[in-house]
Short mmCIF file of the C-alpha atoms (twelve columns), coordinates in Angstrom:
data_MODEL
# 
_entry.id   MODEL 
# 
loop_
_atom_site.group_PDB 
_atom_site.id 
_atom_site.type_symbol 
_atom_site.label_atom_id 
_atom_site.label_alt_id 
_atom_site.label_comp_id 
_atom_site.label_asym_id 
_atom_site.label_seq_id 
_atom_site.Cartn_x 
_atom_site.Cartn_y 
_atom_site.Cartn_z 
_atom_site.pdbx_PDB_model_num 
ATOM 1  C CA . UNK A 1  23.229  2.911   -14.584 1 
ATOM 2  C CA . UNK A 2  20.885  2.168   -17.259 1 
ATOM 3  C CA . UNK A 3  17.100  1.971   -17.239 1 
ATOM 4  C CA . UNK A 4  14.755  -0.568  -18.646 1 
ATOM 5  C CA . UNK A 5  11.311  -0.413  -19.137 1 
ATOM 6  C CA . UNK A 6  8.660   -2.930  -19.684 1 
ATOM 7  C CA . UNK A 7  5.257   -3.312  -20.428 1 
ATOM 8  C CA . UNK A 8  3.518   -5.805  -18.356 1 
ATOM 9  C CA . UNK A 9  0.174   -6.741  -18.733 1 
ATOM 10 C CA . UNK A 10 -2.357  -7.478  -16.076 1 
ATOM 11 C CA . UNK A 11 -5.407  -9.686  -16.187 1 
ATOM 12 C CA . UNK A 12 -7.997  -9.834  -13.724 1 
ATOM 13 C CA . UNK A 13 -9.052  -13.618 -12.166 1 
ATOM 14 C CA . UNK A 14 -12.354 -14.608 -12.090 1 
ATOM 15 C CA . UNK A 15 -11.641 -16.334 -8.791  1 
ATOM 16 C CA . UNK A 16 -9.909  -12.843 -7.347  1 
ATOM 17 C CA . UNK A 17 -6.326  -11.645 -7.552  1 
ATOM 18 C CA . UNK A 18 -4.243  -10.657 -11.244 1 
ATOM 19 C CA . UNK A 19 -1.886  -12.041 -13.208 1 
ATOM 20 C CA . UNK A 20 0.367   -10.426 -14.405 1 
ATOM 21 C CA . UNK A 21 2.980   -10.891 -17.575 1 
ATOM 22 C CA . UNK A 22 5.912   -8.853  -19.331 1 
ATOM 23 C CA . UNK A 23 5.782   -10.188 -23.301 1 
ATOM 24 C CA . UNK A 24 9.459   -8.800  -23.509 1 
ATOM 25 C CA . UNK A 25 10.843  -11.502 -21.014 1 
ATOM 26 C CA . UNK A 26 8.749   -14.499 -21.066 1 
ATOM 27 C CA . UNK A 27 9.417   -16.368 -18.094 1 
ATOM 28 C CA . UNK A 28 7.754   -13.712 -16.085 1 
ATOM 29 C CA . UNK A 29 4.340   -14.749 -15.097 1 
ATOM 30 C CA . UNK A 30 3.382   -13.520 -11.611 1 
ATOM 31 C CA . UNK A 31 0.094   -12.849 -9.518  1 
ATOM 32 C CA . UNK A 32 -1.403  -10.631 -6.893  1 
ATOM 33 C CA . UNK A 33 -4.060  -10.937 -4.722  1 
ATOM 34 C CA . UNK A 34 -4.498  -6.903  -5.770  1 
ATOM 35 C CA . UNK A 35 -3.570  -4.912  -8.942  1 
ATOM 36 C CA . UNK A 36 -1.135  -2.701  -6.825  1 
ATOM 37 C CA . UNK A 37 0.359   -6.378  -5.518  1 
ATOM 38 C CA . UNK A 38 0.666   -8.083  -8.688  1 
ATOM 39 C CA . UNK A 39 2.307   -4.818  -10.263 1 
ATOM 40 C CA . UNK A 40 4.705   -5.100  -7.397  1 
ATOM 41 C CA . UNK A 41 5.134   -8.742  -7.928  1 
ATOM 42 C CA . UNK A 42 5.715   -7.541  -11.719 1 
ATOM 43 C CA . UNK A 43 8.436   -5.329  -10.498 1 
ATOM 44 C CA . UNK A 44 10.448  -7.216  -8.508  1 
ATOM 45 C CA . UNK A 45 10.274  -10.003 -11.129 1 
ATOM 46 C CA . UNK A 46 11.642  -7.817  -13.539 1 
ATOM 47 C CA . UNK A 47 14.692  -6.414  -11.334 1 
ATOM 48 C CA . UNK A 48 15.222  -10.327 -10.071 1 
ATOM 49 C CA . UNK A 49 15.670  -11.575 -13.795 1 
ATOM 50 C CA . UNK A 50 17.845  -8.650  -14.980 1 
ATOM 51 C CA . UNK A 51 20.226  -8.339  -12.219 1 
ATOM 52 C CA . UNK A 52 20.523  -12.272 -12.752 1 
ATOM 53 C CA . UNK A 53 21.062  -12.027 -16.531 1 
ATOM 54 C CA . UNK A 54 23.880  -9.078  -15.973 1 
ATOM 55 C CA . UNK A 55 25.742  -11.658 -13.389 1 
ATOM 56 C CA . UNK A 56 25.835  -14.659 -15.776 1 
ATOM 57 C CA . UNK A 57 26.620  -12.298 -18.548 1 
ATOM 58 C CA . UNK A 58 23.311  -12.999 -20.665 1 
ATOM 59 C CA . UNK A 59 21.338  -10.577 -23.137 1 
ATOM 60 C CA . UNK A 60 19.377  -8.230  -21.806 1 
ATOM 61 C CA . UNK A 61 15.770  -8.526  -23.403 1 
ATOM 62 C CA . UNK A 62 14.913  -5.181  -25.392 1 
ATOM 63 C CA . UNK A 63 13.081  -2.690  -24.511 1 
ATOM 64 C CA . UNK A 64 10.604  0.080   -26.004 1 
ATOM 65 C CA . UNK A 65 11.870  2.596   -23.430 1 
ATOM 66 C CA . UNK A 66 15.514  1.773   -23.187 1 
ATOM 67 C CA . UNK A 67 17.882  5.034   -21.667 1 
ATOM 68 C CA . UNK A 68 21.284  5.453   -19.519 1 
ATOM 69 C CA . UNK A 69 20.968  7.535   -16.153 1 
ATOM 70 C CA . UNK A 70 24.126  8.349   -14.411 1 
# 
């Protein structure tokens, strides 16, 4: 199983809550109502778009961190 790591970034709103965006894979733009909830968010963005890619057979975005576990 390989492992991918990305850096998301997380901005604080002036109204409350963080968004939250990975630069590697640009359709990922989530929020939070908390830091820990938007990284979360992040997360599970981030496994919901690769698993998707790997089942319709598209490229998987690069990564700086990019390693095989078995």
């Amino acid at each position: 199983m390989e492992l991918h790591n990305y850096t998301a970034f997380f901005e604080p709103l002036v109204e409350g809550g963080y968004n939250a965006v990975v630069p590697a894979i640009p359709e990922i733009r989530t929020f939070g109502e908390t830091l820990d909830d938007a990284k979360a968010m992040a997360e599970d963005a981030i496994r919901c778009y690769l698993e998707s890619a790997m089942q319709l057979g598209e490229e998987i975005p690069a990564t700086a961190s990019h390693c095989a576990h078995s």
